[in-house]
KESE-527418 format. One line per 4 residues: number of its first residue (from 1); their letters; for each residue x, y, z of C-alpha. Coordinates in steps of 0.1 Angstrom, whole numbers, padded with zeros to 4 digits. Layout:
BEGIN
NUM = a = X,Y,Z  ...
***
This chain:
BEGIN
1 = xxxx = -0325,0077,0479  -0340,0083,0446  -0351,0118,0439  -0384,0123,0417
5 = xxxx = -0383,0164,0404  -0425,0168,0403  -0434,0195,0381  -0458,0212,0399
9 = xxxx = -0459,0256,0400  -0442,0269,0435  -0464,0292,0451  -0441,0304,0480
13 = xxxx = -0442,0336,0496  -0443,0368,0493  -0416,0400,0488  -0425,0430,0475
17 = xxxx = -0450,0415,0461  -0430,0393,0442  -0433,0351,0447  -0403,0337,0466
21 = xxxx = -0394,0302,0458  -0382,0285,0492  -0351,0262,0472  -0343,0231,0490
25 = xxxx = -0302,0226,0480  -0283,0195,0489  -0248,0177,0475  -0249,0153,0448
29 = xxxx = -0235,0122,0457  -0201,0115,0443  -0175,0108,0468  -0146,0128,0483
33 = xxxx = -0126,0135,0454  -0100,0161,0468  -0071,0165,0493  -0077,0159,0531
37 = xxxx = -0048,0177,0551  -0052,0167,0586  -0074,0148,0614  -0080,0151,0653
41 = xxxx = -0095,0122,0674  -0106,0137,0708  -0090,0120,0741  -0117,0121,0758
45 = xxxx = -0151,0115,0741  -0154,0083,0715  -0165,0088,0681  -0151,0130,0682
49 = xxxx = -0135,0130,0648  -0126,0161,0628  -0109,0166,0592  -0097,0193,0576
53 = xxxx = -0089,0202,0537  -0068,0220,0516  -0097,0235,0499  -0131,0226,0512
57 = xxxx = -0134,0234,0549  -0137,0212,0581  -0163,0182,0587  -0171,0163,0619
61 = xxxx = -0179,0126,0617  -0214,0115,0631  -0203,0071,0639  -0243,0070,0642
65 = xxxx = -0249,0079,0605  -0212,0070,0594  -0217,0103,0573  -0195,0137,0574
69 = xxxx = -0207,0170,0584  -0197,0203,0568  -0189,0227,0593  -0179,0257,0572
73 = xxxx = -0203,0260,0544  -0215,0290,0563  -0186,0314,0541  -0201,0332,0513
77 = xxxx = -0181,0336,0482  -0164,0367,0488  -0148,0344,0518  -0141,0317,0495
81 = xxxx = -0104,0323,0508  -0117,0304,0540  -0125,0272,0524  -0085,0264,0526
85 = xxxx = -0080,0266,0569  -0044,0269,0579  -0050,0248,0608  -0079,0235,0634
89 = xxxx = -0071,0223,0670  -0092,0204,0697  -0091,0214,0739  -0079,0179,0748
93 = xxxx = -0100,0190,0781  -0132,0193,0765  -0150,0178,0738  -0171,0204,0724
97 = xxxx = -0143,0229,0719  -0124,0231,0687  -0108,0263,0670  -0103,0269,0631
101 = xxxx = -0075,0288,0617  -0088,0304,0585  -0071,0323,0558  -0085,0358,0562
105 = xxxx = -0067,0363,0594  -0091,0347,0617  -0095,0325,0646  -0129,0312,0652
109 = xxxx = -0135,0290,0679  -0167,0265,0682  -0181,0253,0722  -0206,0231,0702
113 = xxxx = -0189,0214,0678  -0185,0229,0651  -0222,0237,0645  -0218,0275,0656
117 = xxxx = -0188,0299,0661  -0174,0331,0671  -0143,0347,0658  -0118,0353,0687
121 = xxxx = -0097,0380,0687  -0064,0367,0673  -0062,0389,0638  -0031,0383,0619
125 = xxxx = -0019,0369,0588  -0028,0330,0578  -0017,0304,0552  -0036,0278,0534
129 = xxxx = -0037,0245,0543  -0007,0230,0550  -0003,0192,0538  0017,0168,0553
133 = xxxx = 0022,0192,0585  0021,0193,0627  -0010,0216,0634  0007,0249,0641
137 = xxxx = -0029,0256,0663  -0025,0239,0697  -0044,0240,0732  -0030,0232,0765
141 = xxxx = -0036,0197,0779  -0028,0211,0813  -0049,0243,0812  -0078,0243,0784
145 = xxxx = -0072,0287,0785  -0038,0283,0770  -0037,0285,0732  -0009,0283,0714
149 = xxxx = -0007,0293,0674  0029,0296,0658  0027,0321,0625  0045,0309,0592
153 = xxxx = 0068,0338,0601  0080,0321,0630  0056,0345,0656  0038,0330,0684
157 = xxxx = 0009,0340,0697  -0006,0331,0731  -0039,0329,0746  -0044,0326,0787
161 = xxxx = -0080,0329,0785  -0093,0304,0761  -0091,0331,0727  -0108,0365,0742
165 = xxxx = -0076,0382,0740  -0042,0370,0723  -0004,0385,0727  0025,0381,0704
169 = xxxx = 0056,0361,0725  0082,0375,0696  0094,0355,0670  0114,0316,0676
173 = xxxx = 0149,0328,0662  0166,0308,0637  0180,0311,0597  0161,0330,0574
177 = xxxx = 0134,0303,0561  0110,0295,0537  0082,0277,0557  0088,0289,0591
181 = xxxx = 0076,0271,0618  0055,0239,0606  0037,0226,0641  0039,0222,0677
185 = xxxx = 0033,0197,0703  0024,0202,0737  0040,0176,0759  0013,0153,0780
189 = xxxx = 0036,0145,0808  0053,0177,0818  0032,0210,0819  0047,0239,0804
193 = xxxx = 0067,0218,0778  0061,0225,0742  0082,0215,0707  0077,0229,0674
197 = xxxx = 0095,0214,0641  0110,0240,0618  0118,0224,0586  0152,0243,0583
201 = xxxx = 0163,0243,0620  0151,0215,0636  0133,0213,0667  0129,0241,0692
205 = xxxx = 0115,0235,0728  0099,0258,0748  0095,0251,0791  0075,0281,0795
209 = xxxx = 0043,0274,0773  0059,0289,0744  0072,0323,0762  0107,0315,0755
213 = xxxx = 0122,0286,0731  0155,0266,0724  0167,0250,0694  0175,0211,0704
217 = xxxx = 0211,0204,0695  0222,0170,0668  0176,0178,0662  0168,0162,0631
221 = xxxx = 0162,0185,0604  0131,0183,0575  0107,0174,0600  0071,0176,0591
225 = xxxx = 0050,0155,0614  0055,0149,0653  0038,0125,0681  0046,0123,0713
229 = xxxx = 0044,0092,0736  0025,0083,0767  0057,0089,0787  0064,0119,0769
233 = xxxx = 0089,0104,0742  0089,0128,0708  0086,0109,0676  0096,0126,0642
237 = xxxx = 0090,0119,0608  0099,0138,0574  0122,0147,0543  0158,0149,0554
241 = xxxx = 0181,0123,0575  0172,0111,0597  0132,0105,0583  0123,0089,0613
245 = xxxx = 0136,0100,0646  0129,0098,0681  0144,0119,0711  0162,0101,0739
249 = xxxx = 0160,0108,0777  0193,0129,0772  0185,0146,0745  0201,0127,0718
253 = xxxx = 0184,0109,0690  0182,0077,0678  0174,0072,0637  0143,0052,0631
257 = xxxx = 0139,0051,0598  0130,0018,0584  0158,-0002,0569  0142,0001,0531
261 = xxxx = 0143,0035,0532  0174,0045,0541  0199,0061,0521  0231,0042,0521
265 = xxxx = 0259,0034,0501  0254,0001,0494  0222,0013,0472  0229,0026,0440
269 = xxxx = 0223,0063,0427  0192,0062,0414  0174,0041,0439  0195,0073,0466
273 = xxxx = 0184,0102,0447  0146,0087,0452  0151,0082,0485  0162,0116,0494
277 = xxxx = 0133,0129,0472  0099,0115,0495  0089,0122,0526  0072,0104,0554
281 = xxxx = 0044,0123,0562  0025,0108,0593  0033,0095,0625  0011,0085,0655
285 = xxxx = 0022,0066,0687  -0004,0043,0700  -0019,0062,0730  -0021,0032,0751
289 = xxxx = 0006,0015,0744  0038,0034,0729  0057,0001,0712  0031,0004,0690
293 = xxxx = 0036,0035,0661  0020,0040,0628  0037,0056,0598  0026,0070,0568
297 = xxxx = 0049,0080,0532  0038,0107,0509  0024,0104,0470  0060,0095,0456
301 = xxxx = 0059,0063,0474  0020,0059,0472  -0004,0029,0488  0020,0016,0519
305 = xxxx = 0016,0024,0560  0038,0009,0578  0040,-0003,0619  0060,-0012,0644
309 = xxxx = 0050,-0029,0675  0087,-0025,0692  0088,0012,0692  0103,0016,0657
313 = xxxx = 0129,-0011,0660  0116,-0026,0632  0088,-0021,0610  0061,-0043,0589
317 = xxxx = 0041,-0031,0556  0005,-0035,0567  -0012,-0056,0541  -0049,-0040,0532
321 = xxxx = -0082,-0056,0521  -0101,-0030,0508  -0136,-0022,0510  -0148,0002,0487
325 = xxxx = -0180,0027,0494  -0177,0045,0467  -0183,0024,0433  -0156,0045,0406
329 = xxxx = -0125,0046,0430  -0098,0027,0418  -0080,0002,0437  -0049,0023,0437
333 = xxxx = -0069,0052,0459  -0061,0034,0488  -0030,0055,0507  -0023,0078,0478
337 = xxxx = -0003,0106,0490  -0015,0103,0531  -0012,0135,0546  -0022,0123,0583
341 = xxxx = -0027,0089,0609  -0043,0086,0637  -0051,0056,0664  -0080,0059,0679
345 = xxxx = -0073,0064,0716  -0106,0049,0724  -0099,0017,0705  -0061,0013,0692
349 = xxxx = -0071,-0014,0667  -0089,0012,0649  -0064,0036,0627  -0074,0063,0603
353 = xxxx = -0058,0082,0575  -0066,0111,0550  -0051,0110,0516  -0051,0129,0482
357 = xxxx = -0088,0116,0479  -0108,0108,0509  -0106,0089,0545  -0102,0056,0551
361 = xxxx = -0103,0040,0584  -0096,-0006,0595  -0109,-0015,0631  -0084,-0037,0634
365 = xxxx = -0048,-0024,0623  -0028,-0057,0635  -0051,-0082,0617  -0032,-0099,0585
369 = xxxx = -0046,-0082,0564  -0067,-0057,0580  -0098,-0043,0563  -0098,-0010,0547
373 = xxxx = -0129,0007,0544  -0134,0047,0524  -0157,0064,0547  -0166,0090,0525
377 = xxxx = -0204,0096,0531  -0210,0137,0533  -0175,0143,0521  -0181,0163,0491
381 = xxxx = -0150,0177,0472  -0146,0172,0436  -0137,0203,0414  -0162,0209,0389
385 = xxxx = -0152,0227,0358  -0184,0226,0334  -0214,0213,0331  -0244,0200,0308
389 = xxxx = -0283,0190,0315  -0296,0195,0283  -0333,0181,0272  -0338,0146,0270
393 = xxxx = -0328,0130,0241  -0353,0110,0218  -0340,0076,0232  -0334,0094,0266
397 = xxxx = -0310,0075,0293  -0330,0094,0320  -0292,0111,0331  -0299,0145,0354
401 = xxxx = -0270,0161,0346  -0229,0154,0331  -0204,0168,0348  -0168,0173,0342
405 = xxxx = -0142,0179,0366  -0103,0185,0377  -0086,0149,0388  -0114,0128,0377
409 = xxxx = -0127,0133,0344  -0162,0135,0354  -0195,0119,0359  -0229,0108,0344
413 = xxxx = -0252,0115,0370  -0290,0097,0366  -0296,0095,0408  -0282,0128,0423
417 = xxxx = -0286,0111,0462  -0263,0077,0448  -0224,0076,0439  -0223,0071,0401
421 = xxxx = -0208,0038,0388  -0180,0047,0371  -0161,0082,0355  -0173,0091,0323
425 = xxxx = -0157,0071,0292  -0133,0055,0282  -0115,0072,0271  -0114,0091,0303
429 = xxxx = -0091,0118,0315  -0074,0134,0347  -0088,0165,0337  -0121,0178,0320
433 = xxxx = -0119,0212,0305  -0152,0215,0283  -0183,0195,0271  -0212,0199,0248
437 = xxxx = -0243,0186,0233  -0259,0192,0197  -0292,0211,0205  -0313,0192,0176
441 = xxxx = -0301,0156,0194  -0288,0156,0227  -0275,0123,0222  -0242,0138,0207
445 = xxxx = -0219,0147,0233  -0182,0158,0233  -0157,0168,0256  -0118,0178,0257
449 = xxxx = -0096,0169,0282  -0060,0160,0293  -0042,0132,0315  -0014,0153,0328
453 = xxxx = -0007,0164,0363  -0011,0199,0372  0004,0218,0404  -0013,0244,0426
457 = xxxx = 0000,0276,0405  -0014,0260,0370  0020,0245,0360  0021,0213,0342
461 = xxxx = 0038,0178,0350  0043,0159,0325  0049,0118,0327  0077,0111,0307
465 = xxxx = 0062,0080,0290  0029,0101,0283  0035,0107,0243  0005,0133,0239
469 = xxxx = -0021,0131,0270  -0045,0156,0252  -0075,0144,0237  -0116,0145,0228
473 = xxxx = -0139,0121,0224  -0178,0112,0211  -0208,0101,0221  -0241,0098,0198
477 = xxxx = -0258,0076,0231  -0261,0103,0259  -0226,0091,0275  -0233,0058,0271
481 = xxxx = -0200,0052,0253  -0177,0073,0240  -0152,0073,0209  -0121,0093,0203
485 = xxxx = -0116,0116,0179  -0097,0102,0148  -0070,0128,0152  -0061,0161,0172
489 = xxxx = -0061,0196,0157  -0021,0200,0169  0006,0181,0179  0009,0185,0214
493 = xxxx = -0018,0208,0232  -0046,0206,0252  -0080,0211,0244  -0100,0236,0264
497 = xxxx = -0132,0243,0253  -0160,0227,0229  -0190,0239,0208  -0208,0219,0185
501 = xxxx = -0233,0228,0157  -0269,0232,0171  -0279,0209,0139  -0248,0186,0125
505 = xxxx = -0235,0167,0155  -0197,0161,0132  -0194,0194,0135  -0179,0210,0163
509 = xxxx = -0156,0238,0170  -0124,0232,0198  -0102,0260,0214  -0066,0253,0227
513 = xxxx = -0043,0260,0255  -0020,0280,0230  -0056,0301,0219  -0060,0292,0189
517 = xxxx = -0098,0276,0174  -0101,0245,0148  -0130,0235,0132  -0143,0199,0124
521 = xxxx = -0169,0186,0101  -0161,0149,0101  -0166,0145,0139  -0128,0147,0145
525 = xxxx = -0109,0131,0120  -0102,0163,0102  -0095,0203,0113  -0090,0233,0100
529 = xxxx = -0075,0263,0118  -0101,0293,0120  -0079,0319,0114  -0103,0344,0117
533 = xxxx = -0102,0344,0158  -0081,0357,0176  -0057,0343,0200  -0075,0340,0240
537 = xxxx = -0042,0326,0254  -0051,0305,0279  -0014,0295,0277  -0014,0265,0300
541 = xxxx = -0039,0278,0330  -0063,0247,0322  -0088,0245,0346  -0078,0275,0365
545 = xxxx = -0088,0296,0337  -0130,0303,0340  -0129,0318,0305  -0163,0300,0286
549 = xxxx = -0162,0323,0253  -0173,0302,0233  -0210,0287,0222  -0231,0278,0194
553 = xxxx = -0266,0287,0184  -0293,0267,0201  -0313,0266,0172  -0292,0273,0136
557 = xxxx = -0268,0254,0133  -0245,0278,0110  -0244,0301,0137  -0213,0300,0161
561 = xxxx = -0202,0329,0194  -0172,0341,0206  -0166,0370,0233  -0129,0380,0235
565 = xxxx = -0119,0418,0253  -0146,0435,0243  -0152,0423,0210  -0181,0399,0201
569 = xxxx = -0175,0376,0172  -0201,0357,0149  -0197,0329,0126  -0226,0324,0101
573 = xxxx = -0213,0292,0077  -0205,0268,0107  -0173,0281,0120  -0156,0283,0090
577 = xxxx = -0152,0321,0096  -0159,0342,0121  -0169,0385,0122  -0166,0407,0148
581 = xxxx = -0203,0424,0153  -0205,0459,0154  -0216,0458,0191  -0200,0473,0221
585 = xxxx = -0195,0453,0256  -0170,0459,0283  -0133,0447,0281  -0124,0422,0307
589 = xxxx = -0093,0393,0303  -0083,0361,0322  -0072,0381,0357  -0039,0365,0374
593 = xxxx = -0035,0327,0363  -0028,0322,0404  -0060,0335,0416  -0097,0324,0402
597 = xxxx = -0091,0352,0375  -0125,0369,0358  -0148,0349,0348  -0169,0353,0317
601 = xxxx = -0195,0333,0302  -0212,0331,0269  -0246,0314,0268  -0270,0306,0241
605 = xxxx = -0309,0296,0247  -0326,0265,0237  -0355,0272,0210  -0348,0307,0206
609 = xxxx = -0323,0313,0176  -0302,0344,0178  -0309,0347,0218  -0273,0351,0233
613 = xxxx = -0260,0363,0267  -0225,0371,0278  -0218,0374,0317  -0190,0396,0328
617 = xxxx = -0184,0392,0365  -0183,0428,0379  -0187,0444,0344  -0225,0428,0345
621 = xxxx = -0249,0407,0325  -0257,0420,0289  -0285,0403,0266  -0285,0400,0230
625 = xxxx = -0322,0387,0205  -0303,0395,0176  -0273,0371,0171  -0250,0394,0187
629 = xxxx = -0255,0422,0164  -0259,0449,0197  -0266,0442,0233  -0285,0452,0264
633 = xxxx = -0267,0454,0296  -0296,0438,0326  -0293,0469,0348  -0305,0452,0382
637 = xxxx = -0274,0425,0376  -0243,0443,0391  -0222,0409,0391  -0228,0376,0375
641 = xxxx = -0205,0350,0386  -0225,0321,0368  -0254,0325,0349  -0277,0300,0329
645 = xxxx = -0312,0294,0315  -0335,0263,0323  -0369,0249,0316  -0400,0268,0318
649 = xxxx = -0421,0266,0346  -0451,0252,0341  -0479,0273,0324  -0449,0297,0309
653 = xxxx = -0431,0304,0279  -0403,0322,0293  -0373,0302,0303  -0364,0305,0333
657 = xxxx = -0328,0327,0346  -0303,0319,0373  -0280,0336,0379  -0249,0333,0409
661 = xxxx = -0234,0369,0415  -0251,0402,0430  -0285,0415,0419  -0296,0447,0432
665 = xxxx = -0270,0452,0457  -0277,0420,0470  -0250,0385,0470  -0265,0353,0463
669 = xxxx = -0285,0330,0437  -0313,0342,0418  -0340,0339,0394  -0359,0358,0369
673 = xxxx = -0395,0343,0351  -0393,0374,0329  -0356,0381,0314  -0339,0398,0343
677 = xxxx = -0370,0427,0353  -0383,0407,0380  -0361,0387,0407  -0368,0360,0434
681 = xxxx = -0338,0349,0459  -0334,0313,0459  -0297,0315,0479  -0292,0291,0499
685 = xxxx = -0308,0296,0536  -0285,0304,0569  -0299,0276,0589  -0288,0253,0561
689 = xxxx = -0261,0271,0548  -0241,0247,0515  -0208,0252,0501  -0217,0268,0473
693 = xxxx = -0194,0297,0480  -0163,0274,0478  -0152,0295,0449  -0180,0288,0423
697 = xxxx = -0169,0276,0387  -0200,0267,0371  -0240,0265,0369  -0262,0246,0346
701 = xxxx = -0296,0249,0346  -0322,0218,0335  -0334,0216,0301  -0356,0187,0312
705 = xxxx = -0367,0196,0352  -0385,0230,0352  -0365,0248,0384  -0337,0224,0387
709 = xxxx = -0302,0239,0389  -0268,0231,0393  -0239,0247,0413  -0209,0234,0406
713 = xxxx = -0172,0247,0431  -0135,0240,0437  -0134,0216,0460  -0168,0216,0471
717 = xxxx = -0181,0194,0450  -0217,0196,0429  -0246,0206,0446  -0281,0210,0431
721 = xxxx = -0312,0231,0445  -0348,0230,0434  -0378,0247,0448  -0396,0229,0474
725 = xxxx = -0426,0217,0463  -0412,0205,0432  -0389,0180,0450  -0399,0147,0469
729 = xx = -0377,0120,0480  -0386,0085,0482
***
């Protein structure tokens, strides 16, 4: 739908005597984006599907609107912890019964669907989502009161009255382990019989519902993923020999693994040490008729499921045709790194599978070739890094807002209700870190980015054959096109954040992983080193790092900021040099590279030269009018998260503040018509709660739609919110 911002005042209603805005806040539209983890079909009900993600919550699938449905956007910031659920778990019994297994050691359980829950009383130490795993969260087929949830320690815990109360069985023995126990499976045919897969061990069984448990002799070992048959066969798949594995009616097992992928002697040495290097990391027996199996392999053998119609005697490549929803995904996208299959018991023809990006889903799995189809409507999960929506540029594109991101690059957004076309660029990049525009022509545009890889704790994988993945680029048509810079400022580095002149779009000012600040004035054939800075250190925490120290003057273009621990720096002669100010503001750093860190923010205003903020996180919001020279702390700000400026309302001079953090005591989004003295809440309401507290990493505010903001999260995607009677959809 196309979304027409009228600029009309908001009356709202009252509080305290202040106007209260009722904000309207929704997702923009750009398509999955992140890792999905794991998915449940329910047994009994057609059309019950659930996923779950390493970083953005649970959804449930409506078949009517072919669209997903949040089901945790409800946590708040402080619980942005939750976002990344351990595990989730139907009652094969009942189809409005699932549980959740979230991070701050809680169990909440949902007898509606996932549209209301109630934390049980299970209390005890959680993971994050684990990819590539069994659910270690399992129900009883037999008896919809037994619950079953195995602890990373190797502790199970038991329910036998659907989650009211819980006891600890004791821990399944074994070697001293890394990853403990990874799932379990109930067994359909015999009650009592459970397995659970440790990675190290093997496979233990329990005939007891969990009270006591076994370790299965000549089990394979490295299993990550079970299923278990009609008839009560147990399938495994996984790392070590053998990958694929299924359990005989005496106990022994028989080696599965496809031909292509085992390791034998007659391959050679490289082609072995690959082999014993992947994983397969999904497996699903056909529920109605067990010859049939799907299997899935991980990201280092990317864009193949196989099948077997004679219970794993054999197995065929299925052969896609792919139908893309989503306009800018790749071809490649499709099976990248699958983390889960599933038939559909309802319909075995139908299989789906989550992967690195999104869900995809064929009605008809044993058609040659079957078609592939990315079901990604409602699925928001991009991670957003920065932000612009400056005013409109003389020959305007009519663009809402630019966003960059982690993965992706980022996007040029001109319907916020439509996928855009295609990623920003070329050149594009995996990874966005910063992005600017020049204040006197918003046409000029640059960003830094990268191309490499980059694990869960920040470090860096590098592709061999990747010379120097760093880069920038230009654009003088509003993201149009875009044009490299002529050369880098250092050999091998990334690029992390970007300010250019408020009045000479070729000149523009770049920090660097290492810390260290170059200048252009020839649009980025040429830097100098301003030595006059000192050294942030980012050192290699790229987008983890929410450090945005550096801006330049919305109005003079000689005038460049920079906050670093305490200190507040000015440049006067275009970045050539920069002074440390004689005012005072609070010391804060970067926080621990493996958590979100501090986050600080330096923020200059459109049309008003010399007007700069710096936001502090817990050490508050402070305002400066005259170029940095001293500050005012806003007293009724006791955190700012995010913080930004936008357009005027209508009828006022002011522009307008947001600001993401706590303001008089209170959590939640806010804005001020007068410079911070008067607030209105415009958080998102409970009834329609958005993800906005998936930990928040940036907020822009439009230059060009009075009351327009953006929210940008990890993993959570972009969501915008606007008052409502400024917004109508047609």
């Amino acid at each position: 739908m196309k979304v027409i911002l009228l600029l009309l005042a908001c009356l709202g209603f009252m509080v305290n005597g202040t106007a209260q805005p009722v904000y309207n806040w929704k997702s923009v539209a750009i398509g999955g984006g992140s890792y999905v983890t794991g998915i449940l079909i329910h047994p009994m009900e057609k059309d019950v599907v659930y996923i779950k993600t390493d970083n953005g919550g649970v959804f449930r699938w409506n078949e009517a609107t072919k669209m997903w449905k949040p089901l945790t956007d409800f946590y708040t910031e402080s619980q942005r912890r939750n976002y990344s659920g351990q595990s989730f778990a139907i009652d094969p019994s009942d189809p409005d019964v699932l549980y959740i297994a979230v991070r701050d050691q809680t169990l909440l359980k949902s007898i509606d669907r996932g549209d209301t829950w109630t934390k049980t009383a299970l209390d005890v130490p959680m993971g994050a989502s684990l990819w590539w795993c069994t659910e270690p969260l399992k129900v009883d087929p037999f008896d919809s009161k037994v619950i079953i949830y195995v602890s990373q320690n190797r502790e199970i815990f038991k329910s036998v009255d659907g989650g009211e109360s819980w006891e600890s069985r004791g821990e399944i023995s074994g070697s001293e382990i890394e990853f403990g126990i990874l799932g379990i499976e109930f067994d359909p045919t015999e009650r009592g019989k459970v397995y659970a897969n440790s990675f190290e061990d093997g496979i233990y069984e329990s005939t007891d519902a969990g009270n006591t448990w076994n370790l299965l002799e000549g089990s394979p070992k490295g299993v990550l993923k079970m299923s278990l048959s009609k008839e009560g066969t147990l399938y495994t798949a996984g790392r070590a020999e053998p990958k694929v594995a299924k359990m005989n009616p005496d106990e022994t097992w028989s080696d599965l693994t496809p031909q292509k992928y085992k390791i034998t002697s007659d391959k050679p040495p490289s082609a072995r040490r690959a082999l014993a290097d992947f994983n397969f990391c999904g497996i699903d027996v056909n529920p109605q008729n067990s010859d049939h199996i799907v299997l899935s392999l991980d990201y280092k053998t990317p864009n193949k499921i196989l099948q077997s119609l004679n219970g794993g005697q054999s197995w065929t490549e299925v052969m896609p045709t792919l139908n893309h929803t989503v306009p800018w995904w790749p071809k490649a996208w499709w099976g990248g790194g699958v983390a889960d299959v599933k038939i559909n018991p309802h319909d075995p023809g139908q299989v789906w599978f989550v992967d690195f990006k999104g869900i995809w889903r064929t009605q008809d799995i044993l058609e040659e070739p079957s078609l592939w189809t990315n079901v990604c409507d409602g699925f928001e999960m991009i991670y957003l890094t920065c932000l612009i929506a400056p005013p409109a540029a003389a020959s305007s594109s009519g663009y809402m807002v630019m966003s960059c991101a982690a993965d992706v690059d980022g996007f040029t957004h001109y319907d916020l209700d439509s996928y855009p076309e295609r990623k920003n660029g070329p050149p594009s990049y995996q990874h966005t870190y910063g992005i600017d525009y020049c204040a006197s022509d918003p046409s000029y545009i640059v960003r830094v980015g990268e191309s490499r890889a980059i694990s869960s704790m920040g470090d860096f994988i590098v592709p061999e054959l990747d010379p120097n993945p760093f880069g920038g680029s230009i654009s003088t048509d509003e993201g149009r096109t875009w044009k490299a810079f002529g050369s880098l400022p250092i050999n091998y580095g990334m690029l992390t954040r970007v300010a250019i002149s408020a009045t000479d779009p070729d000149i523009f000012i770049v920090m660097t992983g290492e810390g260290s600040a170059y200048r252009t004035s020839d649009g980025g054939d040429s830097w100098q080193e301003i030595k006059t800075l000192p050294d942030i250190g980012f050192g290699g925490r790229g987008y983890w790092d929410n450090r945005y120290v550096l801006a330049a003057d919305r109005v003079n273009g000689q005038k460049f900021y920079y906050y670093h621990e305490g200190k507040f720096y000015r440049s006067t002669d275009a970045g050539k040099t920069f002074t440390p100010t004689a005012a005072s503001l609070p010391s804060v750093g970067a926080g621990d590279r493996r958590s979100r860190g501090i986050i600080t923010n330096v923020k200059a205003l459109t049309d008003m030269e010399g007007e700069v903020w710096v936001g502090l996180d817990k050490e508050g919001l402070y305002r400066s009018s005259n170029s940095g020279s001293s500050f005012s702390k806003i007293k009724s700000v006791d955190r700012v998260l995010l913080f930004d400026f936008g357009k005027p309302l209508k009828g006022m001079n002011n522009p307008v503040l947001y600001v993401y953090g706590t303001v008089e005591g209170k959590d939640g989004v806010f804005r001020s018509l007068d410079f911070g003295k008067k607030w209105q809440d415009i958080t998102p309401r409970p009834e329609n709660p958005v993800g906005i507290g998936s930990d928040p990493r940036c907020l822009e505010a439009s230059k060009q739609h009075a009351g327009l903001i953006f929210i940008g999260t990890n993993c959570r995607g972009l969501f915008y919110g606007v008052p409502e009677d400024y917004l109508k959809v047609r």
